[in-house]
PQR file of N, CA, C, O and H, with PARSE charges and radii, in Angstrom:
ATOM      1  N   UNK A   1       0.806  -1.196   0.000 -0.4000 1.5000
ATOM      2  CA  UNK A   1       0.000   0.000   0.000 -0.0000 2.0000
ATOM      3  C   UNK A   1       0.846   1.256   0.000  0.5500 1.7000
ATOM      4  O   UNK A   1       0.470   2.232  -0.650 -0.5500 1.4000
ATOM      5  N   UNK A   2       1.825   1.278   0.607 -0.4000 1.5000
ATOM      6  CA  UNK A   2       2.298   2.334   1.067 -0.0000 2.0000
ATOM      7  C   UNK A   2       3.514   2.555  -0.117  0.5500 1.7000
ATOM      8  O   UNK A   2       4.259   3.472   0.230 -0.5500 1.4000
ATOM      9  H   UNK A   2       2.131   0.485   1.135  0.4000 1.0000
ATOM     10  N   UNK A   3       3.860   2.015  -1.283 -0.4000 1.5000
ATOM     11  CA  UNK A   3       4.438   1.465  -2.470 -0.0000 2.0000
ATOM     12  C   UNK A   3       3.710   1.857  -3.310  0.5500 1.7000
ATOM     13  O   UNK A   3       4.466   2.109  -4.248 -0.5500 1.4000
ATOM     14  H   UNK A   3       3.255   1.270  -1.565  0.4000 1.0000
ATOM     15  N   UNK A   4       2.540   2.122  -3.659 -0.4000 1.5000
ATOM     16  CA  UNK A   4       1.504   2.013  -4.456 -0.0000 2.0000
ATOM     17  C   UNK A   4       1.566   4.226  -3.996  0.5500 1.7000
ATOM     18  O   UNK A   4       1.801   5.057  -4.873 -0.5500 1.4000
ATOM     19  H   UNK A   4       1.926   1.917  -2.897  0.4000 1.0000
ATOM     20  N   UNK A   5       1.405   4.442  -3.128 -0.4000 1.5000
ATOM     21  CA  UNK A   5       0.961   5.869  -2.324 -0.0000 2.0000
ATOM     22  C   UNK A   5       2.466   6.763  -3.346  0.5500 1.7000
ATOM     23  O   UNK A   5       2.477   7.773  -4.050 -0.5500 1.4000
ATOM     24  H   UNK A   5       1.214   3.767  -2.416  0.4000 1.0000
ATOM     25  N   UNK A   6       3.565   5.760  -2.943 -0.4000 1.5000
ATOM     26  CA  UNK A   6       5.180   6.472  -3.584 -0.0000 2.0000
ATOM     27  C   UNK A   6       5.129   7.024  -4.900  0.5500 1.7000
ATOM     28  O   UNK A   6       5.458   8.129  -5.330 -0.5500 1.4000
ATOM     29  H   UNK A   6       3.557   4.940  -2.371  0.4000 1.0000
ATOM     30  N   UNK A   7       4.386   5.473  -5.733 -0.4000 1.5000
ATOM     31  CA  UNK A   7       4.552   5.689  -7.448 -0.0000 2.0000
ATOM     32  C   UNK A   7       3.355   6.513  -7.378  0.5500 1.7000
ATOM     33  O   UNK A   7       3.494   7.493  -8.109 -0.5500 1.4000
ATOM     34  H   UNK A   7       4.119   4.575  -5.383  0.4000 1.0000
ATOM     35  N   UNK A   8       2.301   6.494  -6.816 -0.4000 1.5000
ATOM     36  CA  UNK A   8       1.259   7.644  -6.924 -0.0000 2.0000
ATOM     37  C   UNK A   8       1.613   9.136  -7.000  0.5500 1.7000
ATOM     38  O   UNK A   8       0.912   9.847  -7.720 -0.5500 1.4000
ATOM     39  H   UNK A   8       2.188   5.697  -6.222  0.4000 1.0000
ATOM     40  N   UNK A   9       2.493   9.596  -6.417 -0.4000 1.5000
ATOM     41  CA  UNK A   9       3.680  10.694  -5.598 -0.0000 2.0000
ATOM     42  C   UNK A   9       4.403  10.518  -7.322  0.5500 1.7000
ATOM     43  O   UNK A   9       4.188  11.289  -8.257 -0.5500 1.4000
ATOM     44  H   UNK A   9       3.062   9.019  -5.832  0.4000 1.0000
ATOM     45  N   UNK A  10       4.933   9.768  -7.336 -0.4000 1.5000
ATOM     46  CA  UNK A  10       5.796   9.910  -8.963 -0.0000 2.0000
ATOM     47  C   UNK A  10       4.881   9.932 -10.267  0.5500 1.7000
ATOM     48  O   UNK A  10       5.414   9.764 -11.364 -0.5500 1.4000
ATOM     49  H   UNK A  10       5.107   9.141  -6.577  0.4000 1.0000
ATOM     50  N   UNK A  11       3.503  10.138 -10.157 -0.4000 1.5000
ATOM     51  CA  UNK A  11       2.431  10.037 -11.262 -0.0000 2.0000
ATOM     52  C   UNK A  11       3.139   8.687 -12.388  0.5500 1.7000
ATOM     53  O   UNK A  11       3.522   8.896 -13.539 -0.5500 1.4000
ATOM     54  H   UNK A  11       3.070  10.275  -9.266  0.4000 1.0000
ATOM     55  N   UNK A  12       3.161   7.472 -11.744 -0.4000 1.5000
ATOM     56  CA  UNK A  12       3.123   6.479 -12.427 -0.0000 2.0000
ATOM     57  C   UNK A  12       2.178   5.928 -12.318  0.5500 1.7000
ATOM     58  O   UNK A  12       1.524   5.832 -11.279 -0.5500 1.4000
ATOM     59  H   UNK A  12       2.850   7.302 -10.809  0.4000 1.0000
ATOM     60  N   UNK A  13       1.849   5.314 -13.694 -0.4000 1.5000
ATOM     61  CA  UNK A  13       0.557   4.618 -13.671 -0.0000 2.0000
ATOM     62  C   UNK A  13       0.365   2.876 -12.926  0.5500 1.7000
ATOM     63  O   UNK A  13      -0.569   2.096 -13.118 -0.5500 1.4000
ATOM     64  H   UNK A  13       2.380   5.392 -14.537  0.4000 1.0000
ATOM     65  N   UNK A  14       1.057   2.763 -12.440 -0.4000 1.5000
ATOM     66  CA  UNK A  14       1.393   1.391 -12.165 -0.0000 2.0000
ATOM     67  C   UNK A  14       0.970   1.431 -10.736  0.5500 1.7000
ATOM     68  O   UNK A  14       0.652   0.332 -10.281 -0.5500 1.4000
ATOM     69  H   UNK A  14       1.816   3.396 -12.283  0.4000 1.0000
ATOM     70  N   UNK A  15       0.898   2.392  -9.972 -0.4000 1.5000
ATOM     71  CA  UNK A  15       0.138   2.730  -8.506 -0.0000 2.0000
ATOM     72  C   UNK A  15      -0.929   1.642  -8.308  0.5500 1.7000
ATOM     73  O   UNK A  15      -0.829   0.826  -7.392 -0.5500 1.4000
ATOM     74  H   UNK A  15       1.156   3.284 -10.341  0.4000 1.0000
ATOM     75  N   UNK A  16      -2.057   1.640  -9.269 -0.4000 1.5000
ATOM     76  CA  UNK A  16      -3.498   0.986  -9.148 -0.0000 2.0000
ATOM     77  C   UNK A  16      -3.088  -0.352  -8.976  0.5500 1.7000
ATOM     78  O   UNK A  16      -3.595  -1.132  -8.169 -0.5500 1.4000
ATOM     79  H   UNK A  16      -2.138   2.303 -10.013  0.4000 1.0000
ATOM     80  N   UNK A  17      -1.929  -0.668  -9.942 -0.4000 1.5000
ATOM     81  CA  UNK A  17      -1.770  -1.988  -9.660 -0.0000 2.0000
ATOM     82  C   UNK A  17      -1.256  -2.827  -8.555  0.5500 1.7000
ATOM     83  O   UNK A  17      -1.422  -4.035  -8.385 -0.5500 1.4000
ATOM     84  H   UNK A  17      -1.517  -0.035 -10.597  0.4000 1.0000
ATOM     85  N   UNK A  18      -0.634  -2.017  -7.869 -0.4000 1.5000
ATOM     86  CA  UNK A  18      -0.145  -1.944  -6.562 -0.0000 2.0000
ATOM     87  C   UNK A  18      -1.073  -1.498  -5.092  0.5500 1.7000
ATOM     88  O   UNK A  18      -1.063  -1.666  -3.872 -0.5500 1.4000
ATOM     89  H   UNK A  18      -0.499  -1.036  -8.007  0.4000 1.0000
ATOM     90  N   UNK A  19      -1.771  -0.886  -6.076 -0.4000 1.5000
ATOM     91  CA  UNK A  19      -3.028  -0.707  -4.590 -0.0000 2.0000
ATOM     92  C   UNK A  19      -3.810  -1.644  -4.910  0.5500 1.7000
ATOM     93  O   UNK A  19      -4.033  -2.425  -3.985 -0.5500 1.4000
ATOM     94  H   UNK A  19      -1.779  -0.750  -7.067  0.4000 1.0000
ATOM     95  N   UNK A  20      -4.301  -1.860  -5.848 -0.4000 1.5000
ATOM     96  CA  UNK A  20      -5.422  -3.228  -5.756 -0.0000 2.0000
ATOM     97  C   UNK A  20      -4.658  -3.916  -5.288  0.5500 1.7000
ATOM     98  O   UNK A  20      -4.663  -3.471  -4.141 -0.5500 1.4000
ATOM     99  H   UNK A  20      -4.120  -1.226  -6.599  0.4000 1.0000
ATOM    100  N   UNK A  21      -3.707  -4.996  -5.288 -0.4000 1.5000
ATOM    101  CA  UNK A  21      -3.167  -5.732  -4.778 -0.0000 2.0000
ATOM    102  C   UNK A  21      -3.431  -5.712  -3.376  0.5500 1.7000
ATOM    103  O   UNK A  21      -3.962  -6.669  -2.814 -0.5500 1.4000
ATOM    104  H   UNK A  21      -3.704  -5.357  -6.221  0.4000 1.0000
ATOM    105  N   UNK A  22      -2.998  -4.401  -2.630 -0.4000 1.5000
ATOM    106  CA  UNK A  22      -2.532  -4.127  -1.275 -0.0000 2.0000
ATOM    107  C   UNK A  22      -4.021  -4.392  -0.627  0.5500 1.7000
ATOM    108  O   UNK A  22      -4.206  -5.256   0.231 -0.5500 1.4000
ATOM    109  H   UNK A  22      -2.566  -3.623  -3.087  0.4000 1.0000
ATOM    110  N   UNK A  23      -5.360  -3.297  -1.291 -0.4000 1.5000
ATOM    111  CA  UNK A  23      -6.849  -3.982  -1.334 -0.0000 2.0000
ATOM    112  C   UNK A  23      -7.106  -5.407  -0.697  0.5500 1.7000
ATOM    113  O   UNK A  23      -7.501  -5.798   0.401 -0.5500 1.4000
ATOM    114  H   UNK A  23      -5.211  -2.595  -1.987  0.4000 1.0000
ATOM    115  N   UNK A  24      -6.709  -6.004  -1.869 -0.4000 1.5000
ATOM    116  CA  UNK A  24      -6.986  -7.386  -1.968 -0.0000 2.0000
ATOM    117  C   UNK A  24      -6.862  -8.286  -0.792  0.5500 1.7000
ATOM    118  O   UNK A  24      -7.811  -8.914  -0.323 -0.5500 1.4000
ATOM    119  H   UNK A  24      -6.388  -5.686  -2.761  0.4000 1.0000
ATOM    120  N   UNK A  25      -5.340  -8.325  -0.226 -0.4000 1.5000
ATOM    121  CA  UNK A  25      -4.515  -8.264   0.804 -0.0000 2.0000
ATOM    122  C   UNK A  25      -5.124  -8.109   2.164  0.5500 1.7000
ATOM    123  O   UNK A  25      -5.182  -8.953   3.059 -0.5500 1.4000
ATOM    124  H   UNK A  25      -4.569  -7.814  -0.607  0.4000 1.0000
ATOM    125  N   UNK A  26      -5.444  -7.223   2.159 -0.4000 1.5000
ATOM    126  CA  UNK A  26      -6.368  -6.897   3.349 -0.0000 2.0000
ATOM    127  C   UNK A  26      -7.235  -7.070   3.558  0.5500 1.7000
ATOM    128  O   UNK A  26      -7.652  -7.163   4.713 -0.5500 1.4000
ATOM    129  H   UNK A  26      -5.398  -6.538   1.432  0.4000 1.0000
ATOM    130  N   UNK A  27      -8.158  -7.239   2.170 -0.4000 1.5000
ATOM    131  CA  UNK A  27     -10.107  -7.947   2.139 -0.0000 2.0000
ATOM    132  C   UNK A  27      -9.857  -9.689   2.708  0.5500 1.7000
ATOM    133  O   UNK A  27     -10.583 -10.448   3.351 -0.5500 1.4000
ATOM    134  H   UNK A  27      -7.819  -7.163   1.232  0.4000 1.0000
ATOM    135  N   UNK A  28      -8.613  -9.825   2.173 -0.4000 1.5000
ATOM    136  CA  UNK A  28      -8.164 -11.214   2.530 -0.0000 2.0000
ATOM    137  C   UNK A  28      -7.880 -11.560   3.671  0.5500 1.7000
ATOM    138  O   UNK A  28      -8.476 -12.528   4.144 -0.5500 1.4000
ATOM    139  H   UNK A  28      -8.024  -9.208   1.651  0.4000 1.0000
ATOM    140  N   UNK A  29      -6.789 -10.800   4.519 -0.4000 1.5000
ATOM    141  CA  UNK A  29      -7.085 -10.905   5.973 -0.0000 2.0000
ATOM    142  C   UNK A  29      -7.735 -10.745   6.937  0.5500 1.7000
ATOM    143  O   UNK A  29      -7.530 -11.333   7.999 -0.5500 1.4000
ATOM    144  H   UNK A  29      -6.305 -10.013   4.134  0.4000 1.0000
ATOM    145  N   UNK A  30      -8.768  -9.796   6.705 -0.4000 1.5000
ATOM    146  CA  UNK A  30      -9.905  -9.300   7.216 -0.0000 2.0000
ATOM    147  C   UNK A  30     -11.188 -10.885   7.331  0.5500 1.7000
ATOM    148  O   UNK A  30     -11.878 -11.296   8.265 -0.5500 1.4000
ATOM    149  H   UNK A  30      -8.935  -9.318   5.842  0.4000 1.0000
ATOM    150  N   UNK A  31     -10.992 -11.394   5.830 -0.4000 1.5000
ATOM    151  CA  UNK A  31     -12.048 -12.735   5.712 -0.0000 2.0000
ATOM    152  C   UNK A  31     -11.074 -13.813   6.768  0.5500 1.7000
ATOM    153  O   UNK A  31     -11.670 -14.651   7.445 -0.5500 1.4000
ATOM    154  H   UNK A  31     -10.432 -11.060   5.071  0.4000 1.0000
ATOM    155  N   UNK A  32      -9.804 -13.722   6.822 -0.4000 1.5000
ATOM    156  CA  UNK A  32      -9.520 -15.230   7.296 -0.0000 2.0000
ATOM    157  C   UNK A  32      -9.419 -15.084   8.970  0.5500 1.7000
ATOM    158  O   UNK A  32      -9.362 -16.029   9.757 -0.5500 1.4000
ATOM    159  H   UNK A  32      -9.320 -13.042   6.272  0.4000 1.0000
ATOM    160  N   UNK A  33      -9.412 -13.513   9.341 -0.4000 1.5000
ATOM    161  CA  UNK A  33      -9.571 -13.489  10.693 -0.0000 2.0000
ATOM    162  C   UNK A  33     -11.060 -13.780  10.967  0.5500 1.7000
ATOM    163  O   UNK A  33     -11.393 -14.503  11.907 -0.5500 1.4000
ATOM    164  H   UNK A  33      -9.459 -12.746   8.702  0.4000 1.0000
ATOM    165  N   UNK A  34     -11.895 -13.244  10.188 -0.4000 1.5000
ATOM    166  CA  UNK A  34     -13.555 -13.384  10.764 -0.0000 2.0000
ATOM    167  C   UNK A  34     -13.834 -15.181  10.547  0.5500 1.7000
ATOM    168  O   UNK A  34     -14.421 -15.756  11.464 -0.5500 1.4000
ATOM    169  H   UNK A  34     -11.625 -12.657   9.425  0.4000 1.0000
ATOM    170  N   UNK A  35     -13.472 -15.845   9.545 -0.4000 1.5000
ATOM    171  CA  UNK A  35     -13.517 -17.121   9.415 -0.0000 2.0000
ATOM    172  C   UNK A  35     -12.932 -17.969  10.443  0.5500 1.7000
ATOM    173  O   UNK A  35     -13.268 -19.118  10.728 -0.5500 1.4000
ATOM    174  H   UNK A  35     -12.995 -15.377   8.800  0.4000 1.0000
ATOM    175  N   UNK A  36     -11.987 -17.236  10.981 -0.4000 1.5000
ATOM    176  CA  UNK A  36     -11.219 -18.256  12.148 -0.0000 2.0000
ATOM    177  C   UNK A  36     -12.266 -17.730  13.777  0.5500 1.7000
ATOM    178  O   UNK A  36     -12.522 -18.425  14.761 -0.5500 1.4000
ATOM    179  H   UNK A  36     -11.714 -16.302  10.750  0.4000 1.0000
ATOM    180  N   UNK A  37     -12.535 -16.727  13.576 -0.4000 1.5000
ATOM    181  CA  UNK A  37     -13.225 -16.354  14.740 -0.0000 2.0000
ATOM    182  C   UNK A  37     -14.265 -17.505  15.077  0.5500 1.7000
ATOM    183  O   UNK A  37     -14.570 -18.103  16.109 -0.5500 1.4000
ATOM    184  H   UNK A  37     -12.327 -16.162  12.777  0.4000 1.0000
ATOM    185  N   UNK A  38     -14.757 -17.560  13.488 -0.4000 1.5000
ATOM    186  CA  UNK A  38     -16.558 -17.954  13.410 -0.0000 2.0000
ATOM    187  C   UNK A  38     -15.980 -19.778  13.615  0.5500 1.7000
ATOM    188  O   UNK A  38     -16.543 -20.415  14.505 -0.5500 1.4000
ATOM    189  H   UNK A  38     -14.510 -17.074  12.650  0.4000 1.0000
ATOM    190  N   UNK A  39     -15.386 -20.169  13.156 -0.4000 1.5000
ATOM    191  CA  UNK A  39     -14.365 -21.628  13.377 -0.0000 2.0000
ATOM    192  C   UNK A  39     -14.477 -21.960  14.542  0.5500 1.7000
ATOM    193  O   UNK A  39     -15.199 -22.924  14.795 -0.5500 1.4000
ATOM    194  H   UNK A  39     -14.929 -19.652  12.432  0.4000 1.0000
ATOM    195  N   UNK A  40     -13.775 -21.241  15.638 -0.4000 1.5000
ATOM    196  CA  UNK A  40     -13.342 -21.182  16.925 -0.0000 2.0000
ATOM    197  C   UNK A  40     -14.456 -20.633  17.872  0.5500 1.7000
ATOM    198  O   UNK A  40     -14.170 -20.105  18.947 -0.5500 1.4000
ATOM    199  H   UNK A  40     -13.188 -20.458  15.433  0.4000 1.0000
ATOM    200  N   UNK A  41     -16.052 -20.817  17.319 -0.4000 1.5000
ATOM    201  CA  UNK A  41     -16.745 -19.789  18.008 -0.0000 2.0000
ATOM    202  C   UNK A  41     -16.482 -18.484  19.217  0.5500 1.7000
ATOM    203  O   UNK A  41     -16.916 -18.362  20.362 -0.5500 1.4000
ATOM    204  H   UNK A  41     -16.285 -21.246  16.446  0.4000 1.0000
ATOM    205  N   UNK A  42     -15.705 -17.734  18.502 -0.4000 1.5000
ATOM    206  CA  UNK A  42     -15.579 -17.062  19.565 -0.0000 2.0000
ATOM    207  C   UNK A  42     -16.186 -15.676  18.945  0.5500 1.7000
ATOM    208  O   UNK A  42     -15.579 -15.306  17.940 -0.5500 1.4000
ATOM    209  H   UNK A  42     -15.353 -17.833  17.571  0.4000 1.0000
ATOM    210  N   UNK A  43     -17.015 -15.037  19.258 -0.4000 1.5000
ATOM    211  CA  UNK A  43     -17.462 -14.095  19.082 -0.0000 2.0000
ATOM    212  C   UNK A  43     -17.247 -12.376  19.931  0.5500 1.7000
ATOM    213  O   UNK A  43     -18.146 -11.542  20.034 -0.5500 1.4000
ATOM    214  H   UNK A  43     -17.508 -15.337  20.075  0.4000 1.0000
ATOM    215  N   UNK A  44     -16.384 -12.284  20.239 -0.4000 1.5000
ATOM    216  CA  UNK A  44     -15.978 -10.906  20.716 -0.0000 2.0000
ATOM    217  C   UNK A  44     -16.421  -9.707  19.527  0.5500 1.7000
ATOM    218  O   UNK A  44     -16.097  -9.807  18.343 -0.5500 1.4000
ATOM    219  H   UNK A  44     -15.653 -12.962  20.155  0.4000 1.0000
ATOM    220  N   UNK A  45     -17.063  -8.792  19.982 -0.4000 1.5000
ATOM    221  CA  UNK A  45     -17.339  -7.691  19.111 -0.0000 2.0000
ATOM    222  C   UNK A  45     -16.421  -6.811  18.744  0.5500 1.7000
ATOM    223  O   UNK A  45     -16.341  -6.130  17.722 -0.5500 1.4000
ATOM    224  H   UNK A  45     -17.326  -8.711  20.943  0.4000 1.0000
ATOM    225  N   UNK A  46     -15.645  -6.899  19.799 -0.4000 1.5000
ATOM    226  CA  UNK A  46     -14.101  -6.004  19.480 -0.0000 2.0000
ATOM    227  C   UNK A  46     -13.512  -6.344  18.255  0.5500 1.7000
ATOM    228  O   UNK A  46     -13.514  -5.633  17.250 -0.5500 1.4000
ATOM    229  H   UNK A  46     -15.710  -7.452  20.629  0.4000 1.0000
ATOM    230  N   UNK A  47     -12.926  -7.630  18.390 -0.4000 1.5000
ATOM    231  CA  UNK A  47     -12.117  -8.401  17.333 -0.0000 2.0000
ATOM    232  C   UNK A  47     -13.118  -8.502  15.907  0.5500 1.7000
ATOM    233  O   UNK A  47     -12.611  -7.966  14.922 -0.5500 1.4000
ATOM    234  H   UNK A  47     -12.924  -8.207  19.207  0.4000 1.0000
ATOM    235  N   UNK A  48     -14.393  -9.091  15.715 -0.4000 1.5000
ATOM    236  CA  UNK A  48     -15.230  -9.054  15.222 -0.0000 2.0000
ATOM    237  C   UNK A  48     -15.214  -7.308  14.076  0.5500 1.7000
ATOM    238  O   UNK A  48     -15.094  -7.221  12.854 -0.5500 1.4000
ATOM    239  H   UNK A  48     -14.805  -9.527  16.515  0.4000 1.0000
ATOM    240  N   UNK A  49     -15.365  -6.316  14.993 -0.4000 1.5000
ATOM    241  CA  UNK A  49     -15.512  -5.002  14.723 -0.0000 2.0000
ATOM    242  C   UNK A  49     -14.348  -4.561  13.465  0.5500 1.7000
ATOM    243  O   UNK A  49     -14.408  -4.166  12.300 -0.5500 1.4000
ATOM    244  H   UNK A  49     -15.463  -6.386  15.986  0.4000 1.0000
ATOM    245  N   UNK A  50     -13.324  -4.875  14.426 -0.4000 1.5000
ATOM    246  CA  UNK A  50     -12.270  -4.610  13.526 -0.0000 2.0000
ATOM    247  C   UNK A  50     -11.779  -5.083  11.993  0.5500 1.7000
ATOM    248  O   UNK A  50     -11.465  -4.416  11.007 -0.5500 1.4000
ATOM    249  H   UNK A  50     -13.275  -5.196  15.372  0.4000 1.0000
ATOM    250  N   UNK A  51     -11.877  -7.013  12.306 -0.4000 1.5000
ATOM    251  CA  UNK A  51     -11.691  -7.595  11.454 -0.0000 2.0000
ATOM    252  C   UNK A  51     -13.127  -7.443  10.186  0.5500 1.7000
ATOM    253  O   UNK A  51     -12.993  -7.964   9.079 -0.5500 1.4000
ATOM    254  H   UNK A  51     -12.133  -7.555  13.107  0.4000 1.0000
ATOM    255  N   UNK A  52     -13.889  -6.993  10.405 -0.4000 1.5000
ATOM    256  CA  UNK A  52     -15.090  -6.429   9.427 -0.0000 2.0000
ATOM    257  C   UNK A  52     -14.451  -4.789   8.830  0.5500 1.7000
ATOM    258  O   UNK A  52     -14.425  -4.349   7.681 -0.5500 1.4000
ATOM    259  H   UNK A  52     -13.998  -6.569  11.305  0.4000 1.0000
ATOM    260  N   UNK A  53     -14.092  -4.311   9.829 -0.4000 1.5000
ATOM    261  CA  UNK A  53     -13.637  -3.286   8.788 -0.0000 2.0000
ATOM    262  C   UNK A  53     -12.764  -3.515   7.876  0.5500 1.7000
ATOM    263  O   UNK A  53     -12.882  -3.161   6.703 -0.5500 1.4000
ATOM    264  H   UNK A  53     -14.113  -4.669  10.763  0.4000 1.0000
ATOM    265  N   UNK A  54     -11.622  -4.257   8.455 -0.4000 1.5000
ATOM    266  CA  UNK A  54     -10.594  -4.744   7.307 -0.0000 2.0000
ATOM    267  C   UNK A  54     -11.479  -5.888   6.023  0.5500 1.7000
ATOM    268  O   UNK A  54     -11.059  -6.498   5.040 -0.5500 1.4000
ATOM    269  H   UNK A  54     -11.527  -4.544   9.408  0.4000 1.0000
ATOM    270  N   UNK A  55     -12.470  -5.793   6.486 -0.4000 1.5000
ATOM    271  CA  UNK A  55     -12.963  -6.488   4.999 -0.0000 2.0000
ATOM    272  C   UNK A  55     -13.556  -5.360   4.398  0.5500 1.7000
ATOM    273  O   UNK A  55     -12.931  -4.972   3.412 -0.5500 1.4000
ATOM    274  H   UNK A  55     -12.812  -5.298   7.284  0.4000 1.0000
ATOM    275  N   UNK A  56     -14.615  -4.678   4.693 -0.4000 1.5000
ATOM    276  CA  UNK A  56     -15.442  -3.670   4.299 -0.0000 2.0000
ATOM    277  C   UNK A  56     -14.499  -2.503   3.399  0.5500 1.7000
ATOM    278  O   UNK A  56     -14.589  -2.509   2.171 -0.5500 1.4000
ATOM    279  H   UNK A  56     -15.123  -4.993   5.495  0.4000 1.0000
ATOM    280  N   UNK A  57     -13.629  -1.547   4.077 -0.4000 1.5000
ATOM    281  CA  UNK A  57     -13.057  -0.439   3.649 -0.0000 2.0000
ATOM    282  C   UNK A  57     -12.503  -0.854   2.347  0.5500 1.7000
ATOM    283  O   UNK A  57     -12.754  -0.199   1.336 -0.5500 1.4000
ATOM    284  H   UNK A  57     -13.556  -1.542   5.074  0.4000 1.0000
ATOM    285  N   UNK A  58     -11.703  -1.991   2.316 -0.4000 1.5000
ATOM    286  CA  UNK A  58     -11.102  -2.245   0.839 -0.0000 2.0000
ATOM    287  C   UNK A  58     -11.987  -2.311  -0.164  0.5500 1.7000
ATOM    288  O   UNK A  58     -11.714  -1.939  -1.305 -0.5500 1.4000
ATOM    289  H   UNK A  58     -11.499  -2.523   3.137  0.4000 1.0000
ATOM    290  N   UNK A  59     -13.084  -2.778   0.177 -0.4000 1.5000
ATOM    291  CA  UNK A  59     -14.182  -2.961  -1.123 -0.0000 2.0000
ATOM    292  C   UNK A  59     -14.703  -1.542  -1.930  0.5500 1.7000
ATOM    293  O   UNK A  59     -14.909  -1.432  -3.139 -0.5500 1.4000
ATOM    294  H   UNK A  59     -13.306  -3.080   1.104  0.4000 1.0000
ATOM    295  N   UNK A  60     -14.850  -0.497  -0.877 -0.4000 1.5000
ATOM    296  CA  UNK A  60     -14.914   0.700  -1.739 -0.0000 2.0000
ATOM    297  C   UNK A  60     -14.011   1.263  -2.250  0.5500 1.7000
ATOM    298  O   UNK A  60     -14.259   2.012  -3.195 -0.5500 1.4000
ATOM    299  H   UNK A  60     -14.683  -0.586   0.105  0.4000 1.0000
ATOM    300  N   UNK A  61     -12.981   1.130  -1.900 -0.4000 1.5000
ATOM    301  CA  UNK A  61     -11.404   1.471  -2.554 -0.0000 2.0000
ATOM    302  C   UNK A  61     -11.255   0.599  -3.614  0.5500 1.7000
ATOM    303  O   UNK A  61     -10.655   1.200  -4.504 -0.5500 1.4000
ATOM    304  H   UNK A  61     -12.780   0.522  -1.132  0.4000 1.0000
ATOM    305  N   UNK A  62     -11.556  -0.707  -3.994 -0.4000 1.5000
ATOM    306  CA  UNK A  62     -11.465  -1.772  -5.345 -0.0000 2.0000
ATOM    307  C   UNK A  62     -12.695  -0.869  -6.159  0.5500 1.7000
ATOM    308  O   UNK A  62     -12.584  -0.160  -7.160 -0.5500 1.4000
ATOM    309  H   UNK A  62     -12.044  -1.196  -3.271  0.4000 1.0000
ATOM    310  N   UNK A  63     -13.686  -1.124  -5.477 -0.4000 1.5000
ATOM    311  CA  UNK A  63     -14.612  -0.062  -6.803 -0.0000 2.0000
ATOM    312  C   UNK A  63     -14.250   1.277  -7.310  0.5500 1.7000
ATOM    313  O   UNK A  63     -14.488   1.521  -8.493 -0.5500 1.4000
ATOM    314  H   UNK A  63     -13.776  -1.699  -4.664  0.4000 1.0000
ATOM    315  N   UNK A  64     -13.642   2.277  -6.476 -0.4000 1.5000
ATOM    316  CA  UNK A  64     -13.270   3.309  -6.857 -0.0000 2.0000
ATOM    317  C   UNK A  64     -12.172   3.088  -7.771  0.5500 1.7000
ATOM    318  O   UNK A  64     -11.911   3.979  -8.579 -0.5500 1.4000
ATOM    319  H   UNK A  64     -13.449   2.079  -5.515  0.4000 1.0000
ATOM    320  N   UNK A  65     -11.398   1.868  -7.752 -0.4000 1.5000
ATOM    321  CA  UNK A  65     -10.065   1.846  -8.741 -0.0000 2.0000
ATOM    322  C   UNK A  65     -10.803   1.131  -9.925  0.5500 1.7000
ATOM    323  O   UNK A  65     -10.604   1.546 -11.067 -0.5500 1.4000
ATOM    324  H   UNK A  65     -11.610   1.144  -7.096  0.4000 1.0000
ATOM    325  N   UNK A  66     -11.365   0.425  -9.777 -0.4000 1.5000
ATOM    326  CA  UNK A  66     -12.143  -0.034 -10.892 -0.0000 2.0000
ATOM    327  C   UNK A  66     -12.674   0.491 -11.707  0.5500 1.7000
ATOM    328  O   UNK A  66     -12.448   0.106 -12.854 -0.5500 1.4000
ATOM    329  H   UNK A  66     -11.527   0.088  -8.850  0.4000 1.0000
ATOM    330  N   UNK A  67     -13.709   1.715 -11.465 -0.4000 1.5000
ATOM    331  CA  UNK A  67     -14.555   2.464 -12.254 -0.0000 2.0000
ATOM    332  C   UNK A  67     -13.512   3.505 -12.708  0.5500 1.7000
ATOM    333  O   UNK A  67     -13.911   4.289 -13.569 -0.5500 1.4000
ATOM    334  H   UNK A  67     -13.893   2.028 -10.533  0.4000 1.0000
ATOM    335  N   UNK A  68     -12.597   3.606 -12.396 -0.4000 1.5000
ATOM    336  CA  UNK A  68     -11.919   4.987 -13.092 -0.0000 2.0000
ATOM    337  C   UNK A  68     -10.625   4.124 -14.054  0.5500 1.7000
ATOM    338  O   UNK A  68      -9.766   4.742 -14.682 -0.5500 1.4000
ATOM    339  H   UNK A  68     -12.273   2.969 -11.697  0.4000 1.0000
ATOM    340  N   UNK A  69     -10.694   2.947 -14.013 -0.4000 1.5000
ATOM    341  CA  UNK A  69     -10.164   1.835 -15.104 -0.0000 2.0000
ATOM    342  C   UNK A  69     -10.534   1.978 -15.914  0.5500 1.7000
ATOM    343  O   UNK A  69      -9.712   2.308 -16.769 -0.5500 1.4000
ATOM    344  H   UNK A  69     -11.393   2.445 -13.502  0.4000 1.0000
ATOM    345  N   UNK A  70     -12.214   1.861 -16.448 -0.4000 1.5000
ATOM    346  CA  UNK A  70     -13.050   1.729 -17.202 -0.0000 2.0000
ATOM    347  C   UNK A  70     -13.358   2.513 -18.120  0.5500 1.7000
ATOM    348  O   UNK A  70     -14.294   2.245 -18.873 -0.5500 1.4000
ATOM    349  H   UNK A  70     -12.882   1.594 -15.753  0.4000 1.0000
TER
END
């Protein structure tokens, strides 16, 4: 992500490709923490809270890189 922010800073176009990635990354850890939660029944809202945002926030950031792809 923070790679993606640099070449953004250098107006290279190769940024998106590097932030989707970073996106991705994180929608991904976000699912395998809530999956292990839900596994392990453990339901804390804290942990829960968090690991939903790390799924959620990336998804509007993939659409926003998406539609301006297009």
């Amino acid at each position: 992500g923070l790679f993606s922010l640099y070449l953004y800073k250098l107006h290279r176009e190769s940024w998106q490709n590097y932030a989707l990635i970073s996106l991705v990354l994180t929608f991904c850890s976000g699912l395998q923490a809530i999956a292990y939660w839900a596994f392990i029944k453990d339901f804390n809202l804290t942990w829960w809270a968090f690991n939903l945002y790390l799924m959620v926030y990336p998804l509007l950031f993939i659409k926003l890189l998406i539609n301006n792809r297009g």
